[in-house]
DSSP file (Angstrom, degrees, kcal/mol; ACC not computed):
  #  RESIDUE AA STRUCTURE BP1 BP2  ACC     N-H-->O    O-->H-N    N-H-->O    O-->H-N    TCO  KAPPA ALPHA  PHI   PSI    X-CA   Y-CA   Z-CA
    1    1 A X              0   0    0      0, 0.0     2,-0.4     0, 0.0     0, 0.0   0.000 360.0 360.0 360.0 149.2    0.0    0.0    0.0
    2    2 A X        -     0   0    0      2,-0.0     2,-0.3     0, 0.0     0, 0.0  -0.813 360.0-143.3-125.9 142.0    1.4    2.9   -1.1
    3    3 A X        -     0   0    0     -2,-0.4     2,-0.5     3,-0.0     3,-0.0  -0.876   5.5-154.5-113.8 148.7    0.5    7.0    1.1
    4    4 A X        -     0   0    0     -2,-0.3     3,-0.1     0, 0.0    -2,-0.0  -0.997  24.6-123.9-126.8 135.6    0.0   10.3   -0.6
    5    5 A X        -     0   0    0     -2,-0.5     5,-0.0     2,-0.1     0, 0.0  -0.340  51.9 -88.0 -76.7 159.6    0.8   13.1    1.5
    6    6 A X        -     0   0    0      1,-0.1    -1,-0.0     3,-0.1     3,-0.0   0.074  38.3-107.8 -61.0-161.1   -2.9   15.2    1.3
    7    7 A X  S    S+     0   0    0      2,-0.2    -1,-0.1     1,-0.2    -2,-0.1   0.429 114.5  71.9 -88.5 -18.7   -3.5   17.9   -1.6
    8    8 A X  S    S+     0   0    0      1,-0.2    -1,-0.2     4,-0.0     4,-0.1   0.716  98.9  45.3 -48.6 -41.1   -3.2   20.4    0.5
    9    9 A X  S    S+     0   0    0      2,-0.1     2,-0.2     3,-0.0    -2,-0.2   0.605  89.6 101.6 -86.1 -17.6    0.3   19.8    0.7
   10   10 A X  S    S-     0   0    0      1,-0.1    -3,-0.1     2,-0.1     4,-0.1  -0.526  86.4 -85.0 -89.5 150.8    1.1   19.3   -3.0
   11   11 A X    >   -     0   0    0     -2,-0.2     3,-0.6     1,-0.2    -1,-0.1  -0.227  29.5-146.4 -46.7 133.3    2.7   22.0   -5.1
   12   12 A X  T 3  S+     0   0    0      1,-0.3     2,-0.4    -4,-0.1    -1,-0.2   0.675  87.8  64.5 -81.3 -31.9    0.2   24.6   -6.6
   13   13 A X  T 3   +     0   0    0      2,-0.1     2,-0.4     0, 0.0    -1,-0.3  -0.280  52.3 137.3-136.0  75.6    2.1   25.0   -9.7
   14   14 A X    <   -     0   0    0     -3,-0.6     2,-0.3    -2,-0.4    -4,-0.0  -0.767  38.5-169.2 -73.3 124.8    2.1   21.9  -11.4
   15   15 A X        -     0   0    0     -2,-0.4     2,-0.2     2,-0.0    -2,-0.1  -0.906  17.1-122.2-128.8 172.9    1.5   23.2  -14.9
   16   16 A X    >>  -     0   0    0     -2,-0.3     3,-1.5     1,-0.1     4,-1.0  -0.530  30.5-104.9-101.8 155.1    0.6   21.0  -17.9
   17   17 A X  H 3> S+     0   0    0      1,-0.3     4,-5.7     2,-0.2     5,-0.4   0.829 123.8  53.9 -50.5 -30.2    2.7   21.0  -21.0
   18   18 A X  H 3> S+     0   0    0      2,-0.3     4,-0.8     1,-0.2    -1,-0.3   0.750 110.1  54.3 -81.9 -24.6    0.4   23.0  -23.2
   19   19 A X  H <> S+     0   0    0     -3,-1.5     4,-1.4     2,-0.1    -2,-0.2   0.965 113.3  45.0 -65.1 -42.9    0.8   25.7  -20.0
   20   20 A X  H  X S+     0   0    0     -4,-1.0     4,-1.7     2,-0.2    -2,-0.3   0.879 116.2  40.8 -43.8 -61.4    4.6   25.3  -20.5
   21   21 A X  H  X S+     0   0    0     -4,-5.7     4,-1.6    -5,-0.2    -1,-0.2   0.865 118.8  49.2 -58.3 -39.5    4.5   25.7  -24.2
   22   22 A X  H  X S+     0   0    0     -4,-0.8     4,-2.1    -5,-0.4    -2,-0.2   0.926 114.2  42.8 -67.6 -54.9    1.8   28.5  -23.7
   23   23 A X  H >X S+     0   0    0     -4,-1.4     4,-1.4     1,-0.3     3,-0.8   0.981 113.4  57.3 -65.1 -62.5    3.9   30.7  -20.8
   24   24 A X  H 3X S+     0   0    0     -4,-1.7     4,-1.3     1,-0.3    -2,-0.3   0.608 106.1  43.6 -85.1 -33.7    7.0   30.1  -22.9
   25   25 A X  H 3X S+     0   0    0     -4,-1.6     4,-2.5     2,-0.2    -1,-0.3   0.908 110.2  57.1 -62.5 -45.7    5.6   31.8  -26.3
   26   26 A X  H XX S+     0   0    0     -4,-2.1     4,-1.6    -3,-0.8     3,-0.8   0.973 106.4  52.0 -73.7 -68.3    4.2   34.7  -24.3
   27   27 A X  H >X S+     0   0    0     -4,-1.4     4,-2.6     2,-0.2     3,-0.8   0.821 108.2  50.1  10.3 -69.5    7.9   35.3  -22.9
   28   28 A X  H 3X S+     0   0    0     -4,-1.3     4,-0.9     1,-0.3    -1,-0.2   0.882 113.2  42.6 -77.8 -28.2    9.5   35.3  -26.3
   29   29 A X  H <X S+     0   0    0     -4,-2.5     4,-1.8    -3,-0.8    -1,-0.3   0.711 108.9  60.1 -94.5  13.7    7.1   37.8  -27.6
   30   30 A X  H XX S+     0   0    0     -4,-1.6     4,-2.4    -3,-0.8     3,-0.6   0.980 111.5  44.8 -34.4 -75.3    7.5   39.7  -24.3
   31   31 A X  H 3< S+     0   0    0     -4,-2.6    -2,-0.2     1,-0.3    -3,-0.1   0.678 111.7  48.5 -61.4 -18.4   11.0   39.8  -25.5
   32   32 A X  H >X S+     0   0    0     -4,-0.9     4,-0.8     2,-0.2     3,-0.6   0.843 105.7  58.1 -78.6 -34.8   10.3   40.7  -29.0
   33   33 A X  H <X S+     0   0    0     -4,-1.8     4,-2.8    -3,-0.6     5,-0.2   0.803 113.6  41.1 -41.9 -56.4    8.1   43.4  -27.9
   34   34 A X  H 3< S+     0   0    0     -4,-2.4    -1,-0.3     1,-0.2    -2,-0.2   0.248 106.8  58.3 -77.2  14.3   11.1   44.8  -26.0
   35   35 A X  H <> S+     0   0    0     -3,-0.6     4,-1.2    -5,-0.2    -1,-0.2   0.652 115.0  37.3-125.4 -32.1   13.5   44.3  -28.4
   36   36 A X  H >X S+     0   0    0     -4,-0.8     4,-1.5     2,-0.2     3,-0.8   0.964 107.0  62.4 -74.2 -72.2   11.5   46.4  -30.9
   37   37 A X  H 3< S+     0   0    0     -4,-2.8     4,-0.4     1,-0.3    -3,-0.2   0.867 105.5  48.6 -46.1 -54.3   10.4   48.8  -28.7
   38   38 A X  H >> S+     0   0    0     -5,-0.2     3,-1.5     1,-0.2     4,-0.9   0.928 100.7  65.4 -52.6 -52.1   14.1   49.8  -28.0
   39   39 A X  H XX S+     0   0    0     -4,-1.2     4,-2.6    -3,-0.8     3,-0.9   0.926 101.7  44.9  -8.9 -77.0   14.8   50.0  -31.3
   40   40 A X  H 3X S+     0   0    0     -4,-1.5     4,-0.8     1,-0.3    -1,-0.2   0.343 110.6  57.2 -89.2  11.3   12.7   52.8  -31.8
   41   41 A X  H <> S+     0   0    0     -3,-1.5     4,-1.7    -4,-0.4    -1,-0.3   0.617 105.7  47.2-118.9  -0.3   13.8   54.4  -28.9
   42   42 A X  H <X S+     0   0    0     -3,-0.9     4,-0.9    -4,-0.9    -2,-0.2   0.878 104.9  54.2 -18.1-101.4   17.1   54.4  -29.8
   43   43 A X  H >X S+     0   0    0     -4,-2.6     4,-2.3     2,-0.2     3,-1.3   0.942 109.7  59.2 -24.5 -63.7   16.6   55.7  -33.5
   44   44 A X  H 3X S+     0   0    0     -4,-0.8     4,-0.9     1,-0.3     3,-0.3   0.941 109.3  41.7 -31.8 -61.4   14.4   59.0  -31.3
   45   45 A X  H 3X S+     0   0    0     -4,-1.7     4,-0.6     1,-0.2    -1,-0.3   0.577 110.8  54.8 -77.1   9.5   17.5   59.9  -29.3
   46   46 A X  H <X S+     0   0    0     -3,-1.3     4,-2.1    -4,-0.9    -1,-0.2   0.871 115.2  37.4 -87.8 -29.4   19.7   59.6  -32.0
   47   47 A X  H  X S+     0   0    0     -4,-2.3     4,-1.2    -3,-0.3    -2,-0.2   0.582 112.2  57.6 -60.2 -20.4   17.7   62.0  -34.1
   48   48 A X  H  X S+     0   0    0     -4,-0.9     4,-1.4    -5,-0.3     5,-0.2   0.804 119.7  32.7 -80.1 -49.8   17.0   64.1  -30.9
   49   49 A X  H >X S+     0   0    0     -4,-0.6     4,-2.8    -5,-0.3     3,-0.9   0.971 113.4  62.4 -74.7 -30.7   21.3   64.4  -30.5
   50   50 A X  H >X S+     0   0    0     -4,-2.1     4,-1.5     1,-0.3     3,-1.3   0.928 110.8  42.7 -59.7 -74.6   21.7   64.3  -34.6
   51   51 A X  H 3X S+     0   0    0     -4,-1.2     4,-1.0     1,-0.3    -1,-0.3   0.167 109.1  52.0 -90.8   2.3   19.7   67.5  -34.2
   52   52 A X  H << S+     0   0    0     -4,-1.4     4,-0.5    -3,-0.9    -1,-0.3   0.715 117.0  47.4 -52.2 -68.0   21.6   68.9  -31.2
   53   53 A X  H << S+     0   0    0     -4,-2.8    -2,-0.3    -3,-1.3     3,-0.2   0.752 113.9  41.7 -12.5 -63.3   24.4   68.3  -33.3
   54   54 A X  H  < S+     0   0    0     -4,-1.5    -3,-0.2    -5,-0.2    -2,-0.2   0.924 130.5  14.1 -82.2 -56.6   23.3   69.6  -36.2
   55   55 A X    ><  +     0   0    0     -4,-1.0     3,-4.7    -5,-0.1    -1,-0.2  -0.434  61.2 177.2-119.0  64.6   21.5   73.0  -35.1
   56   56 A X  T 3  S+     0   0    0     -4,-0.5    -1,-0.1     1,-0.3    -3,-0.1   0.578  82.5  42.1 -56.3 -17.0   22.5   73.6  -31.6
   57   57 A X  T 3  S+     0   0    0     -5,-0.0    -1,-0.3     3,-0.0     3,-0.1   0.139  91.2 153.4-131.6  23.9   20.5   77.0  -31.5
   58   58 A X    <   -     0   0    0     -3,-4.7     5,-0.1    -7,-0.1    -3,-0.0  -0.093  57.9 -78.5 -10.1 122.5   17.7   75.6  -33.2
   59   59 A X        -     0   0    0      1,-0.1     4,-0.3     2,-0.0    -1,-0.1   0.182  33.6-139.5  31.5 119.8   14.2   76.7  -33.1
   60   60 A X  S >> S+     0   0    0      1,-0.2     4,-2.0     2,-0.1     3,-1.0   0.808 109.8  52.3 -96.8 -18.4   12.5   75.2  -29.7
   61   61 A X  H 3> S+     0   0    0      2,-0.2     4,-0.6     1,-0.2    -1,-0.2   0.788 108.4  55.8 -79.5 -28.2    9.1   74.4  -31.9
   62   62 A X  H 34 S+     0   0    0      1,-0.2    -1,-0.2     2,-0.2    -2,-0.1   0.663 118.3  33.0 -96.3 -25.9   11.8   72.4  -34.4
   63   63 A X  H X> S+     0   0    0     -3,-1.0     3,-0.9    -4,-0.3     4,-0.6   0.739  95.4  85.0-116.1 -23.2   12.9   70.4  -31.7
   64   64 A X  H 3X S+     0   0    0     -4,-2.0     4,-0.6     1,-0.2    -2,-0.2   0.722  90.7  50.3 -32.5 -40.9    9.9   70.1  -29.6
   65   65 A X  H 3X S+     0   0    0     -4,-0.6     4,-2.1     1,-0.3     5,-0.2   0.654 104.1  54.4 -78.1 -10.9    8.6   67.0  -31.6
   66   66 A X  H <4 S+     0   0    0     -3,-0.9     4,-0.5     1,-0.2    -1,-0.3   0.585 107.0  51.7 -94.9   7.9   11.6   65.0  -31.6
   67   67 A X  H  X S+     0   0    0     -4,-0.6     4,-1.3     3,-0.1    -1,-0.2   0.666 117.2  47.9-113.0  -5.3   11.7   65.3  -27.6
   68   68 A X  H  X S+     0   0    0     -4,-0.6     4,-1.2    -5,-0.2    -2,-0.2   0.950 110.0  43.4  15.3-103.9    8.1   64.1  -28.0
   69   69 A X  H  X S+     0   0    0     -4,-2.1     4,-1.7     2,-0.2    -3,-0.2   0.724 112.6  53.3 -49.7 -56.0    8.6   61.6  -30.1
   70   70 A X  H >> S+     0   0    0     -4,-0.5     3,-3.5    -5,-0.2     4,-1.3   0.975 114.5  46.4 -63.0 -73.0   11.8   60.3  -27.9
   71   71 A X  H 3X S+     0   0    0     -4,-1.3     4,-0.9     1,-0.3    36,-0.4   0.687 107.7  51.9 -58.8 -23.4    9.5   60.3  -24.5
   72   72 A X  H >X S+     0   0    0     -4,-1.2     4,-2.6     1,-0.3     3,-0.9   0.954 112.5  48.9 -71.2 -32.9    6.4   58.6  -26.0
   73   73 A X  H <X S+     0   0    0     -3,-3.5     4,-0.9    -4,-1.7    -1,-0.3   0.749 113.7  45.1 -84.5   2.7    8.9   56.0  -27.0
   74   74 A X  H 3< S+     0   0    0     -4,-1.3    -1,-0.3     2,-0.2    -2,-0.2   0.603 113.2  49.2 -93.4 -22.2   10.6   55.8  -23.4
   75   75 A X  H <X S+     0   0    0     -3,-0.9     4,-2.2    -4,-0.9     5,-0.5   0.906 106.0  55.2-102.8 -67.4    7.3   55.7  -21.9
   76   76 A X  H >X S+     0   0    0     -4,-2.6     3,-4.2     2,-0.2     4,-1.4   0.656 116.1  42.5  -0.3-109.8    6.2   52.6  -24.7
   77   77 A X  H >< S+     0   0    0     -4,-0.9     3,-0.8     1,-0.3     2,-0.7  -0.085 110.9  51.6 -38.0-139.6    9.7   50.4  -23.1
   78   78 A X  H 3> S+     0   0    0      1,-0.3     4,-3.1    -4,-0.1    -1,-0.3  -0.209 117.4  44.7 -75.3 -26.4    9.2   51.3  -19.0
   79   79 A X  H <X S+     0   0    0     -3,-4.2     4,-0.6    -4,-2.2    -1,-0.3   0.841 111.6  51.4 -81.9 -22.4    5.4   49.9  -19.6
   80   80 A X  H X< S+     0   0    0     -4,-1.4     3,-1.6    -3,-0.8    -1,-0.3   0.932 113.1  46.3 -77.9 -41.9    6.8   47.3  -21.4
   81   81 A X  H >>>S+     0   0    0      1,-0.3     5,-2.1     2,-0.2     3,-1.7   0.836  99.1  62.6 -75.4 -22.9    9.1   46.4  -18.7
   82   82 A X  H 3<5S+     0   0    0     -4,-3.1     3,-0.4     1,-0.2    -1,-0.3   0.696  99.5  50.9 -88.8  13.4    7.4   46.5  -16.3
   83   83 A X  T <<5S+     0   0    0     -3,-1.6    -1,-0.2    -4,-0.6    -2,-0.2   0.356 100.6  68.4-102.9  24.2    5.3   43.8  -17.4
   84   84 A X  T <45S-     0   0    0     -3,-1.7    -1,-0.2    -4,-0.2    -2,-0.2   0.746 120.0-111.9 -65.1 -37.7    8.3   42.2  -17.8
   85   85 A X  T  <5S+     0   0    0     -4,-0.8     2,-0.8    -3,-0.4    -3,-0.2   0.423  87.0 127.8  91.6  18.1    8.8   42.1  -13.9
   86   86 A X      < +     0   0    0     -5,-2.1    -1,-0.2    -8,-0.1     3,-0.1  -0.732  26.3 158.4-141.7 115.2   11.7   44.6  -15.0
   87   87 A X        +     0   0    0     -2,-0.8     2,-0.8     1,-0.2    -1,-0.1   0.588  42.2  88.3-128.6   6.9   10.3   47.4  -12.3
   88   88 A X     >  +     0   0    0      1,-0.2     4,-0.8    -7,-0.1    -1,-0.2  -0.785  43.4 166.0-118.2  78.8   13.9   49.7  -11.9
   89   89 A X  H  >  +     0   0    0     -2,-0.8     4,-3.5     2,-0.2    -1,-0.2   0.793  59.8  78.3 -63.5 -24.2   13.6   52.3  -14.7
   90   90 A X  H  > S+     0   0    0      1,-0.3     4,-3.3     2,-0.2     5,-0.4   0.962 100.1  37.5 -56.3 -61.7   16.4   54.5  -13.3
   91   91 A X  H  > S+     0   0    0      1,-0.3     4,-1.5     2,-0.2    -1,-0.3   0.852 109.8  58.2 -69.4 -35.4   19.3   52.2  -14.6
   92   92 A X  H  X S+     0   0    0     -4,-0.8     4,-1.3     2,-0.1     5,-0.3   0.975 112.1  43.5 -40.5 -56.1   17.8   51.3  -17.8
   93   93 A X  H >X>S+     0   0    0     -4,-3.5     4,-2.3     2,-0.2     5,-0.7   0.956 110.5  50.5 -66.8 -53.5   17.6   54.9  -18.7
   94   94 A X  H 3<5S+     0   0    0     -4,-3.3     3,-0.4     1,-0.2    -1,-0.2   0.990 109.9  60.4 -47.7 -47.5   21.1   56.0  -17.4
   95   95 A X  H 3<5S+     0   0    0     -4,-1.5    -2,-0.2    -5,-0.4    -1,-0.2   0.818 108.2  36.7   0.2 -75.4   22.1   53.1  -19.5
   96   96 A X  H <<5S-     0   0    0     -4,-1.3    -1,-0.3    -3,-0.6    -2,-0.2   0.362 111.1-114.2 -99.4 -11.9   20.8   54.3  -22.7
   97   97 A X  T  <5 -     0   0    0     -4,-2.3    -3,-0.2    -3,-0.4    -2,-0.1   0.574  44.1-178.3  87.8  -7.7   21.7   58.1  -22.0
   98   98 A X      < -     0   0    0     -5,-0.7    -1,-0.2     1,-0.1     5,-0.1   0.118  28.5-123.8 -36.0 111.9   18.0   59.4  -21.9
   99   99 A X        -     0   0    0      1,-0.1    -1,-0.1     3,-0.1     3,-0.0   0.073  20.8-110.1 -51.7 176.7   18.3   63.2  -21.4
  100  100 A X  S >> S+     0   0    0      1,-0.2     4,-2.8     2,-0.1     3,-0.9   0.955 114.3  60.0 -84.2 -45.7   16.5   64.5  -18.3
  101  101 A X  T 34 S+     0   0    0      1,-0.2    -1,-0.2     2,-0.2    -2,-0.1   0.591 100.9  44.6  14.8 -78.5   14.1   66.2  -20.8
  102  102 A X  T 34 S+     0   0    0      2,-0.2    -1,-0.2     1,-0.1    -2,-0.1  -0.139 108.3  63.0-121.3  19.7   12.8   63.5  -22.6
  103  103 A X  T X4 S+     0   0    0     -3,-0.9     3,-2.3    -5,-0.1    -2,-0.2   0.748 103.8  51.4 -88.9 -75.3   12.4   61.6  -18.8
  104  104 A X  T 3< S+     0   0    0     -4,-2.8    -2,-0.2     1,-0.3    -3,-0.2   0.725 109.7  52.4 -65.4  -8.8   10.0   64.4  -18.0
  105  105 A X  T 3  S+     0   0    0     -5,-0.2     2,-0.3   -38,-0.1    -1,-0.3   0.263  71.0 118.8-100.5  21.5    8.2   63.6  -21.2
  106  106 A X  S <  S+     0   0    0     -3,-2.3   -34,-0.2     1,-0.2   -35,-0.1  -0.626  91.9   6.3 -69.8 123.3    7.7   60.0  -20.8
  107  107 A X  S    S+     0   0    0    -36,-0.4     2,-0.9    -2,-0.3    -1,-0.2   0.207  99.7 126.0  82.4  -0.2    3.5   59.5  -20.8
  108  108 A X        -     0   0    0     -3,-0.2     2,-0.5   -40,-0.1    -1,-0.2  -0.616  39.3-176.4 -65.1  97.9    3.0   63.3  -21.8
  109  109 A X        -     0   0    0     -2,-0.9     2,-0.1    -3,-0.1    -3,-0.0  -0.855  12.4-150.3-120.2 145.5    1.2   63.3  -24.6
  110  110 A X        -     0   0    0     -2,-0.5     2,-0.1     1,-0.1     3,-0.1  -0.583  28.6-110.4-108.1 150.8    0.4   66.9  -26.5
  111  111 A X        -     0   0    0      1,-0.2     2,-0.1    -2,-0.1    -1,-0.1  -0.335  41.7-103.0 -87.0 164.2   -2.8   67.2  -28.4
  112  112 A X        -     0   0    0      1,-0.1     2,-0.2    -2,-0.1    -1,-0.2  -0.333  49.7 -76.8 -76.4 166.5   -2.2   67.4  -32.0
  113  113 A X        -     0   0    0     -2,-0.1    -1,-0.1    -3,-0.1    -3,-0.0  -0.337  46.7-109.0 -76.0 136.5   -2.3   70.8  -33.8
  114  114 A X              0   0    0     -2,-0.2     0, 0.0     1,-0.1     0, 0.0   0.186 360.0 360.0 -36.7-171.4   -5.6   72.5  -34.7
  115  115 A X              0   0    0      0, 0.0    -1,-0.1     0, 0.0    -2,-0.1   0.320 360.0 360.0-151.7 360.0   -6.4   72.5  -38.2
């Protein structure tokens, strides 16, 4: 005769292969998500610094959309990480060089212009 300890007792997260298979695709495009999403935040600030670069006493309406443009896509990646589990934006961002700028303009978003 053989005992099983009760059911209480048994681990909660036995999961079944097709849960395994399932969790493990939502990961990868987790990761794909982020892996684009960086990308395109990337390309902003380099267009943000190209144009720093380029015209250093630029127009502030000329430059306005590209610090914009950079924050929406910084705000895009931190949402994305943090449903990574990824929850520490501070170090990502030093990381990547994000001006202080385009930090405060992470989730700002400006109405488009009348017409």
């Amino acid at each position: 005769m053989s005992v099983r300890p009760p059911k209480a007792f048994a681990p909660k997260s036995q999961a079944t292969p097709f849960e395994e298979a399932l969790n493990h695709e939502i990961l990868g495009e987790m990761a794909g998500t982020h892996g684009r999403l960086l990308q395109v935040l990337v390309k902003r600030l380099a267009a943000l610094a190209a144009f720093d670069d380029r015209s250093p006493a630029a127009g502030r309406d000329q430059r306005e959309p590209l610090v914009a443009a950079a924050g929406e896509a910084l705000w895009h990646i931190v949402v994305q990480r943090e449903l990574m589990g990824l929850r520490r934006p501070k170090p990502f961002m030093d990381e990547y060089g994000v001006p202080a700028e385009v930090r405060l303009r992470m989730g700002i978003r400006t109405r488009p212009p009348e017409r």
